[in-house]
C-alpha positions in Angstrom: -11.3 3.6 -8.2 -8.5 2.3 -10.4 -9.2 -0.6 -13.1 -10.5 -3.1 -10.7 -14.0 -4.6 -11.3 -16.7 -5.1 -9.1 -19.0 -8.2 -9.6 -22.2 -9.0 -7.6 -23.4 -13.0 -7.2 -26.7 -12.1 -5.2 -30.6 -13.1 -5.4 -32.2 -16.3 -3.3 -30.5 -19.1 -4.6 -27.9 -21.4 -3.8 -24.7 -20.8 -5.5 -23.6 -17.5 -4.5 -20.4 -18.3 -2.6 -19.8 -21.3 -5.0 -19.6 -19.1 -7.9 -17.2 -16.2 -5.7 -15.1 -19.3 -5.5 -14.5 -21.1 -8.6 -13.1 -17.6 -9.8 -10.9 -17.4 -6.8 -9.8 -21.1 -7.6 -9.6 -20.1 -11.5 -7.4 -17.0 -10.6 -5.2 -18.6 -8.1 -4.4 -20.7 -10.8 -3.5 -18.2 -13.0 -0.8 -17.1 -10.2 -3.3 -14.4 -8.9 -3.5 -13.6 -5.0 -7.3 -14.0 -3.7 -8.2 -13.0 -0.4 -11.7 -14.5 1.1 -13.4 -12.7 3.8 -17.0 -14.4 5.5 -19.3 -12.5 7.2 -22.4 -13.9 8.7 -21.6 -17.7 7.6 -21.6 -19.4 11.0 -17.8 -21.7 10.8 -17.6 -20.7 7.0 -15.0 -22.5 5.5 -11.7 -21.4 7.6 -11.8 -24.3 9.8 -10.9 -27.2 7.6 -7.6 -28.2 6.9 -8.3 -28.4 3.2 -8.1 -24.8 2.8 -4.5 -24.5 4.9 -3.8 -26.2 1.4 -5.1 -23.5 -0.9 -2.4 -20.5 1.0 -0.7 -19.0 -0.5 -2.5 -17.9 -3.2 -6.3 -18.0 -1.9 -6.0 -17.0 2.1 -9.4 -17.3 3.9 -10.7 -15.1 6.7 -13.8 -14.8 9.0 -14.1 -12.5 11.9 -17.6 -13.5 13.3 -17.1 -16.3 15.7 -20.5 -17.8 16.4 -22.5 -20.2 14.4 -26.2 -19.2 15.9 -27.6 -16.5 13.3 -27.1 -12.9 14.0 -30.9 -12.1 14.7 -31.2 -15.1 16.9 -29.0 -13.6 19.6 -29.2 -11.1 22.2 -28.5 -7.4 21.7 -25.5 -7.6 23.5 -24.0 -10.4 21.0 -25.1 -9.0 17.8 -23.1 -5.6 18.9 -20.3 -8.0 19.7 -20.8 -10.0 16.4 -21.2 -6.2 14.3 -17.9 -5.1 16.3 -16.0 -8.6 15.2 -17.8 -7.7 11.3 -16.8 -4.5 11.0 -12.9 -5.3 12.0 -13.2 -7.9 9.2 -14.3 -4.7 6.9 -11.0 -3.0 8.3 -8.9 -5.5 7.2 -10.7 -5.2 3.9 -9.6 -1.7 3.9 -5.8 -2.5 4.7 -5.7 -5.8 2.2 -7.1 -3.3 -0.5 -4.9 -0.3 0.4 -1.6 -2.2 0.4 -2.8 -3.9 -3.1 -2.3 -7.7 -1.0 -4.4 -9.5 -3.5 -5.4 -9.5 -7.1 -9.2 -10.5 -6.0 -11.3 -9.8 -3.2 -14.1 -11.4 -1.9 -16.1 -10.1 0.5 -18.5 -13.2 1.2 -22.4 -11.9 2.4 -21.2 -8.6 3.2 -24.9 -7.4 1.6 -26.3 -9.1 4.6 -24.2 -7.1 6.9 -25.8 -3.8 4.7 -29.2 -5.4 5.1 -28.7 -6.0 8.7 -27.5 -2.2 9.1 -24.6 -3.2 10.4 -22.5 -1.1 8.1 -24.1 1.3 5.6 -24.0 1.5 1.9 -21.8 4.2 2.1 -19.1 2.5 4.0 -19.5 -0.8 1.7 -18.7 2.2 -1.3 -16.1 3.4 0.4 -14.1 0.1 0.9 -14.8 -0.5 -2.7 -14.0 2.4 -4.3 -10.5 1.8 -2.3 -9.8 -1.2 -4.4 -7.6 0.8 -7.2 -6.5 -2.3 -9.4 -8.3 -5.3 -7.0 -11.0 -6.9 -8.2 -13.8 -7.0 -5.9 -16.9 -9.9 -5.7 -19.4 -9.4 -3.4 -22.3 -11.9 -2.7 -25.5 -11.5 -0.5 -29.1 -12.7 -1.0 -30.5 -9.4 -1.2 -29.5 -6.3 -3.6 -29.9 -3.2 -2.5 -30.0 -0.7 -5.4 -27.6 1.7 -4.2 -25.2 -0.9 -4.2 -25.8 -1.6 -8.0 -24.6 1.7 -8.8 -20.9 1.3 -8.2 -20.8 -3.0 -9.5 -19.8 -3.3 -13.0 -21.4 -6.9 -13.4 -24.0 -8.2 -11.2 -25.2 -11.8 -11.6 -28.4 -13.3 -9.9 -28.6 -16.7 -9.1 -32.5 -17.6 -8.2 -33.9 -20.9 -7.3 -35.5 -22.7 -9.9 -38.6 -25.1 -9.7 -38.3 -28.3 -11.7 -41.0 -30.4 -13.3 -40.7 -34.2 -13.4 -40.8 -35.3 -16.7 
C-alpha cells in the first residue's frame, strides 16, 4: 500500500455514515475527488436529486437494488444481492487501481464481511490496492482482522442519557 490511510467509523451507534461523510464533504471542498459506495443500505442516498448536485467531486454509488434487508430474503435473492455487492467491490478495485479519487468510502462493507459475503482477505486485498487513496470504511461490527491493516479506527456507540 502506498501513503493512503485507512480509517474505520464502526461500533452500534448512529453516526457511522454521517461521520464517512462530512470528511467527504470537507475534502471535496478542499478540491479532492471522493467516491461513495453503499452496500447493504436499502435506497442509500443515490436516489435524491440533491446529490446529482454534489458530482463532480463526491460521486455516489450503490449496487444492491432492494430495500428489504439481506437476511429477510430468500436464498435465491441474497445470492443475487451478494452477486450485485461484490460487483460494487469490483469497481472498488478499478476506482482504486486507476487512482479516480482522492477518498474512498466503502459504506457497511463490514456488514458484507459479517455476512460472509466477501472475506476479510478480499476486503485486504481491495485496500491494500489503494496506493495514495484514502480509504473509510464503516460497519456496526469490527472484526479484528480487519483492525490489523486500519490506521485509525473510531467507534461511535450509543449513549444513554439521564434527565436532569
Amino acid at each position: 500500500m502506498g501513503s493512503g490511510k485507512v480509517m474505520i467509523f464502526m461500533g452500534d451507534g448512529y453516526g457511522k455514515s454521517a461521520a464517512a461523510l462530512g470528511i467527504a464533504l470537507k475534502r471535496a471542498s478542499e478540491h479532492e475527488n471522493i467516491v461513495v459506495i453503499q452496500f447493504l443500505k436499502g435506497k442509500g442516498i443515490t436516489d435524491s436529486e440533491f446529490t446529482k448536485r454534489l458530482e463532480p467531486e463526491i460521486k455516489i454509488f450503490r449496487f444492491e437494488k432492494s430495500d428489504v434487508d439481506y437476511m429477510e430474503r430468500t436464498p435465491e435473492e441474497q445470492e443475487e444481492a451478494a452477486v450485485n455487492i461484490r460487483n460494487g467491490l469490483s469497481f472498488a478495485r478499478k476506482v482504486l487501481t486507476t487512482g479516480e479519487c482522492n477518498l474512498l468510502i466503502l459504506d457497511e462493507v463490514l456488514e458484507v464481511v459479517n455476512k460472509g459475503i466477501i472475506s476479510v482477505d478480499d476486503l485486504k486485498e481491495l485496500v491494500e490496492s489503494a496506493s495514495d487513496t484514502d480509504v473509510i470504511i464503516t460497519g456496526s461490527e469490527m472484526n479484528v482482522e480487519v483492525c490489523r491493516f486500519a490506521d485509525k479506527i473510531s467507534e461511535i456507540g450509543n449513549m444513554q442519557f439521564k434527565n436532569y
